[in-house]
NUKOLTOR-281157 format. One record per residue (C-alpha): residue number from 0; residue in three letters; y, x negated, z. Coordinates in steps of 0.1 Angstrom, whole numbers, padded with zeros to 4 digits. Example, Ala and Ser with C-alpha at 12.3 -4.5 7.8 and 13.67 -1.06 7.14 Angstrom:
BEGIN
[0,ALA,[-0045,-0123,0078]]
[1,SER,[-0011,-0137,0071]]
! end
This chain:
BEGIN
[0,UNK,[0056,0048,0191]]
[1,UNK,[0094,0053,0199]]
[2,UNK,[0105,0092,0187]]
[3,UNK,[0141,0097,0175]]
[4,UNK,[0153,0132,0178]]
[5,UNK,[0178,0137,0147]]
[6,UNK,[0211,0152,0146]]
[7,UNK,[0225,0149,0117]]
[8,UNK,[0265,0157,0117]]
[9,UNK,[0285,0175,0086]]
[10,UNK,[0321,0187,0096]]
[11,UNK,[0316,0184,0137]]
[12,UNK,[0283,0205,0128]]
[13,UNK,[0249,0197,0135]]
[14,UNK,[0230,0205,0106]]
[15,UNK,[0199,0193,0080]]
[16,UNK,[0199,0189,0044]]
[17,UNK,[0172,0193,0018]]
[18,UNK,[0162,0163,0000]]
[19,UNK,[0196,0147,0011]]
[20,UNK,[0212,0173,-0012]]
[21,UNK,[0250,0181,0003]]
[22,UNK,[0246,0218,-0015]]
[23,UNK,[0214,0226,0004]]
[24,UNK,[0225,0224,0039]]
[25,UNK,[0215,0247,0075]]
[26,UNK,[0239,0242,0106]]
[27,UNK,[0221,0244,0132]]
[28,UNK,[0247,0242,0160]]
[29,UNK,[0281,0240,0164]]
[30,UNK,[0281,0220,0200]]
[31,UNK,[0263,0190,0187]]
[32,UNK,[0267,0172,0220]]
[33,UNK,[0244,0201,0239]]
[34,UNK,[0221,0198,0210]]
[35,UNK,[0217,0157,0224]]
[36,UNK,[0220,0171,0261]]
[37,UNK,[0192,0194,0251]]
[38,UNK,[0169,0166,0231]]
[39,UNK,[0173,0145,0260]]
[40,UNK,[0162,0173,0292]]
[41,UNK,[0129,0177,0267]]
[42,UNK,[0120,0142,0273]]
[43,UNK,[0136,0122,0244]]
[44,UNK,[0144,0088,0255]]
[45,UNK,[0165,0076,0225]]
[46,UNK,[0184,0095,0195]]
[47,UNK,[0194,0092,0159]]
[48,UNK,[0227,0105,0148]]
[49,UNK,[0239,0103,0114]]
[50,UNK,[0274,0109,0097]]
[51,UNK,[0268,0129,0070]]
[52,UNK,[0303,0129,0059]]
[53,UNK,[0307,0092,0062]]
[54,UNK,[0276,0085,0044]]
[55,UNK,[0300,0099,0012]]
[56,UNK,[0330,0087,0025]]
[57,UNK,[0322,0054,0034]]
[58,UNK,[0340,0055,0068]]
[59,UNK,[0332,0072,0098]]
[60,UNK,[0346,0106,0098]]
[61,UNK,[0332,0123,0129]]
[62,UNK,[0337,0098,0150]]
[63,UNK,[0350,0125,0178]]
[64,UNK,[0317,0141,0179]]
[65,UNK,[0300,0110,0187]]
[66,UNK,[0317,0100,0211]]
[67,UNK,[0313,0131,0230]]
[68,UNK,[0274,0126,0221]]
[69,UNK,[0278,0091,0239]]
[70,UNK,[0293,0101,0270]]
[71,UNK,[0271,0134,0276]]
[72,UNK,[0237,0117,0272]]
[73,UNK,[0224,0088,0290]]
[74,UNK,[0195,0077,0269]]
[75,UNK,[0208,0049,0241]]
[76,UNK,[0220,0059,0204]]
[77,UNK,[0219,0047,0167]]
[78,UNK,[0235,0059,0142]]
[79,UNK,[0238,0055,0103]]
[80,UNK,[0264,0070,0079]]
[81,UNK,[0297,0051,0062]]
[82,UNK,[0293,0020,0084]]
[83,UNK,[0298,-0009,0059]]
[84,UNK,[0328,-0032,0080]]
[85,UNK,[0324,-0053,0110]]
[86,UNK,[0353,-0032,0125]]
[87,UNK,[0332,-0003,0120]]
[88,UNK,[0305,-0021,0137]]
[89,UNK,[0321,-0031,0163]]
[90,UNK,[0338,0009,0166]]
[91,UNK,[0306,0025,0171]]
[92,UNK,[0294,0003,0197]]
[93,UNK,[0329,0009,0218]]
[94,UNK,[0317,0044,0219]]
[95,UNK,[0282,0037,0236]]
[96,UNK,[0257,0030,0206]]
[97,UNK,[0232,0015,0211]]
[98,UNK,[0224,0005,0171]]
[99,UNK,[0240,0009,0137]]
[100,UNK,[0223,0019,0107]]
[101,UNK,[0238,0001,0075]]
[102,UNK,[0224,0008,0043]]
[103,UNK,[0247,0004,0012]]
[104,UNK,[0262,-0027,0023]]
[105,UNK,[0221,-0039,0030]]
[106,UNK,[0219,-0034,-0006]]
[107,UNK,[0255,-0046,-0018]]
[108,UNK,[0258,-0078,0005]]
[109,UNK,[0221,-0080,0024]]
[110,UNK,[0238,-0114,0043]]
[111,UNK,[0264,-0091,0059]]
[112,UNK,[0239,-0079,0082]]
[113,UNK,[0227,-0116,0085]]
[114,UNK,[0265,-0124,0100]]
[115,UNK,[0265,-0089,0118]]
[116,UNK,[0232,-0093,0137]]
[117,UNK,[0247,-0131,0144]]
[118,UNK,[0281,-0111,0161]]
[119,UNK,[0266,-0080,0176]]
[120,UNK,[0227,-0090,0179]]
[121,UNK,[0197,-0083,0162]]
[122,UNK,[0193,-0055,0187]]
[123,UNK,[0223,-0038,0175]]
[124,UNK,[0214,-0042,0137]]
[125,UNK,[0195,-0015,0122]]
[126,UNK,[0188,-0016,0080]]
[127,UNK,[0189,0016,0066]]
[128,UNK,[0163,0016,0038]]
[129,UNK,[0165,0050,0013]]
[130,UNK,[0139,0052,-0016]]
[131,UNK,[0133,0076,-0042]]
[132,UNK,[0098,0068,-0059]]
[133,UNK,[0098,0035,-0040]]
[134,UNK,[0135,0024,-0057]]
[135,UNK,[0167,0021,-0032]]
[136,UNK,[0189,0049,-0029]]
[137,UNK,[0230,0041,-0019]]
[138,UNK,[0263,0061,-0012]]
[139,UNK,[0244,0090,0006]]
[140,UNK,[0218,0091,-0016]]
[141,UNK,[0242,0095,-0043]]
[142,UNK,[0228,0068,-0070]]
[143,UNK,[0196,0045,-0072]]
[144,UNK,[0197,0011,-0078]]
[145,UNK,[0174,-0014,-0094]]
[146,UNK,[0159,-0027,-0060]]
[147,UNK,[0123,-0021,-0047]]
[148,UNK,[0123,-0009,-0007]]
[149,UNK,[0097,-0035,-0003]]
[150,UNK,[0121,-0068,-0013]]
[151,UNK,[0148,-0052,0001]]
[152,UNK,[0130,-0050,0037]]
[153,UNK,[0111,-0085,0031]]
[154,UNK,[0152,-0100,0024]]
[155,UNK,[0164,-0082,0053]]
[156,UNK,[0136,-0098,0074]]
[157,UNK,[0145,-0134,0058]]
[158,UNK,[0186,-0124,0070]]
[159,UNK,[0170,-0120,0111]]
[160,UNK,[0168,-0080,0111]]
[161,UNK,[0142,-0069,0134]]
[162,UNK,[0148,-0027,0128]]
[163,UNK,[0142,-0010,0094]]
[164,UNK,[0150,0025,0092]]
[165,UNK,[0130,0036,0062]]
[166,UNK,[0138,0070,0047]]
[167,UNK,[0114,0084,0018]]
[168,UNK,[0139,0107,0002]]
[169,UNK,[0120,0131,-0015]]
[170,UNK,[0102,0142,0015]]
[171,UNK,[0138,0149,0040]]
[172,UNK,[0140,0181,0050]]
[173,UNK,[0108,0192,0032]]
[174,UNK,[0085,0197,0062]]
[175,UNK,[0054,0180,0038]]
[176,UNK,[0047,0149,0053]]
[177,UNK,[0062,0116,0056]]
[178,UNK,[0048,0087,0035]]
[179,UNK,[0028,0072,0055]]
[180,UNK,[0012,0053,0037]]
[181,UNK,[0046,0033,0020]]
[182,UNK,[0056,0032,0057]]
[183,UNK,[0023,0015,0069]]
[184,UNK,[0025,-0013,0037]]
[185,UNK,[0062,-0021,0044]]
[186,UNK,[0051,-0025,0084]]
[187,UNK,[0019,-0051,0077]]
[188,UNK,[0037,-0065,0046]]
[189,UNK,[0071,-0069,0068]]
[190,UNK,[0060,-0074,0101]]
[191,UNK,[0093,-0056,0112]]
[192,UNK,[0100,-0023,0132]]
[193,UNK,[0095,0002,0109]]
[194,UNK,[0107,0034,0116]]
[195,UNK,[0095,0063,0095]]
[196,UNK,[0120,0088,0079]]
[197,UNK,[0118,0119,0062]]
[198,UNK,[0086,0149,0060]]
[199,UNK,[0074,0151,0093]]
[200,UNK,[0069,0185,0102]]
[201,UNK,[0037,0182,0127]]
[202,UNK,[0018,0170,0154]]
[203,UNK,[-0011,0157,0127]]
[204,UNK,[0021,0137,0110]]
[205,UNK,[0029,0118,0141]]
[206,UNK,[-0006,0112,0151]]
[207,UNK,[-0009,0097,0111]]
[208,UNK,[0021,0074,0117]]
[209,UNK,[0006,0061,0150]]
[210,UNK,[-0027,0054,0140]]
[211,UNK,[-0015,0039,0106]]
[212,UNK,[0007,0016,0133]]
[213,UNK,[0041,0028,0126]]
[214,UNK,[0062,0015,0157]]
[215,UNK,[0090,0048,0149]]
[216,UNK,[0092,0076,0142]]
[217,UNK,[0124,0101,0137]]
[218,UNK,[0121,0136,0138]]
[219,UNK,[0144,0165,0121]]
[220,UNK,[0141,0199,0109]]
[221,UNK,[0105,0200,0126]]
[222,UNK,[0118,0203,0161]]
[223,UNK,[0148,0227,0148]]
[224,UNK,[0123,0251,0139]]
[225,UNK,[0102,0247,0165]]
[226,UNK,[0072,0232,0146]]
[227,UNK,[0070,0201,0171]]
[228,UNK,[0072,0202,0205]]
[229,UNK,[0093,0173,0221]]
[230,UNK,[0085,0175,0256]]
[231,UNK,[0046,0169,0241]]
[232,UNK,[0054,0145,0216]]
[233,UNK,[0069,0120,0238]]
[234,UNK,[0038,0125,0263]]
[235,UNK,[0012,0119,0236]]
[236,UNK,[0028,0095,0214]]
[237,UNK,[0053,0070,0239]]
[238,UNK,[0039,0072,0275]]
[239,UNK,[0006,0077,0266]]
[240,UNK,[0006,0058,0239]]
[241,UNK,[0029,0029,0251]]
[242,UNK,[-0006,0010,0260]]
[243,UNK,[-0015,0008,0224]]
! end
C-alpha cells in the first residue's frame, strides 16, 4: 500500500483544515519545503501536496512553493488544488510533478481528463473524488452536486483513468477514521487505484485500509501530531507489505 505524506499549502504555509472548512485552519510550518525534506528522510517515498488557495481560486496560486517542494525532494509528487486547464496541467508537471489531482473539472467535463491522460498519460492523471454522505463535493468543497462518488469513479474509469484520489469529507482533519469501507466498494466495484482520503489518525486505520485492499493511502494531521509514525508505517505497510 503506497503512503502519501500530506502538506497541504494556504498562503506559502503548510497547514490542515477541519472538515475542509477555510475558518478552521492550523499552520503547521512556515518552510513547507523542510516539512517534504523532513517526510522524505523518515522514509516517505512519494507525497501529496495540495493548493488550498487554488482549490478556491481555481488557479494555482502557490505555485512558488511547489516548485521549491520539487527541487528539494527527490521522491515523485502529486498535487490537487485549482488545476482545471491543460496549461495548468502541463505547468505543474514543468515543475517536477509527478501527478495532478483534478476534481471539479472530473465533475464538470469528466472527458477532459479522457483528452488529458491521452496528452500527459494515464500516469500523470489523477481524479480527485470529494464526497459528503456519498454525493460529490466541488470548488474546494464549497457546494455538492447531484453525482454519486461511485458513477463518478466507474465514468472516470470508462474515460482511461487509472488513479482515484477519494476524499470522505466529513472525516478530513477529524482523526476518526477514514471510510473504509466506501473506500473498499469503490476499489472492487472500480477496479481502479483507490487512494483513501480523510480520518486516518492510527496505525489500526492503515492496517484497516490494507487488509480491506486499499492500494493508497494519504496521511495528514496524524503524522503532524505525532499519532503515526512514518519511518514505521512505510516499513509495515509498503516494503513489508509490497508482497501482498
Amino acid at each position: 500500500m503506497q503512503l502519501y505524506p500530506a502538506i497541504d499549502l494556504k498562503n506559502g504555509q503548510c497547514v490542515r483544515l477541519r472538515q475542509g472548512e477555510f475558518n478552521n485552519i492550523t499552520v503547521y510550518s512556515e518552510t513547507p519545503d523542510k516539512v517534504a525534506a523532513y517526510w522524505e528522510e523518515q522514509g516517505a517515498t512519494f507525497l501529496h501536496l495540495v493548493d488550498l488557495d487554488g482549490a478556491l481560486a481555481g488557479h494555482s496560486v502557490n505555485e512558488g512553493v511547489i516548485r521549491k517542494i520539487a527541487q528539494t525532494v527527490s521522491i515523485p509528487i502529486e498535487i490537487g488544488g485549482g488545476i482545471r486547464t491543460e496549461e495548468s496541467i502541463a505547468n505543474m508537471l514543468d515543475l517536477g510533478v509527478k501527478r495532478v489531482i483534478i476534481g471539479t473539472k472530473a465533475v464538470e467535463r469528466p472527458e477532459f481528463l479522457m483528452e488529458m491522460a491521452g496528452k500527459f498519460g494515464a500516469d500523470a492523471i489523477v481524479a480527485g473524488v470529494d464526497a459528503k454522505n456519498g454525493m460529490v463535493a466541488v470548488e474546494g468543497w464549497e457546494k455538492v452536486s447531484a453525482l454519486r462518488a461511485s458513477e463518478l469513479c466507474l465514468t472516470m474509469k470508462q474515460l482511461g483513468v487509472k488513479h482515484i484520489v477519494y476524499t470522505d469529507i466529513s472525516r478530513d482533519g477529524m482523526l476518526t477514521g477514514p471510510n473504509v469501507e466506501a473506500t473498499r466498494k469503490l476499489t472492487e466495484e472500480t477496479g481502479l487505484d483507490v487512494i483513501a482520503s480523510g480520518g486516518v489518525s492510527s496505525m489500526e486505520d492503515l492496517e484497516a485500509l490494507y487488509n480491506a485492499g486499499i492500494s493508497g493511502a494519504i496521511i495528514g494531521k496524524a503524522l503532524y501530531e505525532n499519532r503515526i509514525n512514518l519511518r514505521k508505517a512505510v516499513e509495515q505497510f509498503e516494503r513489508v507489505g509490497s508482497d501482498k
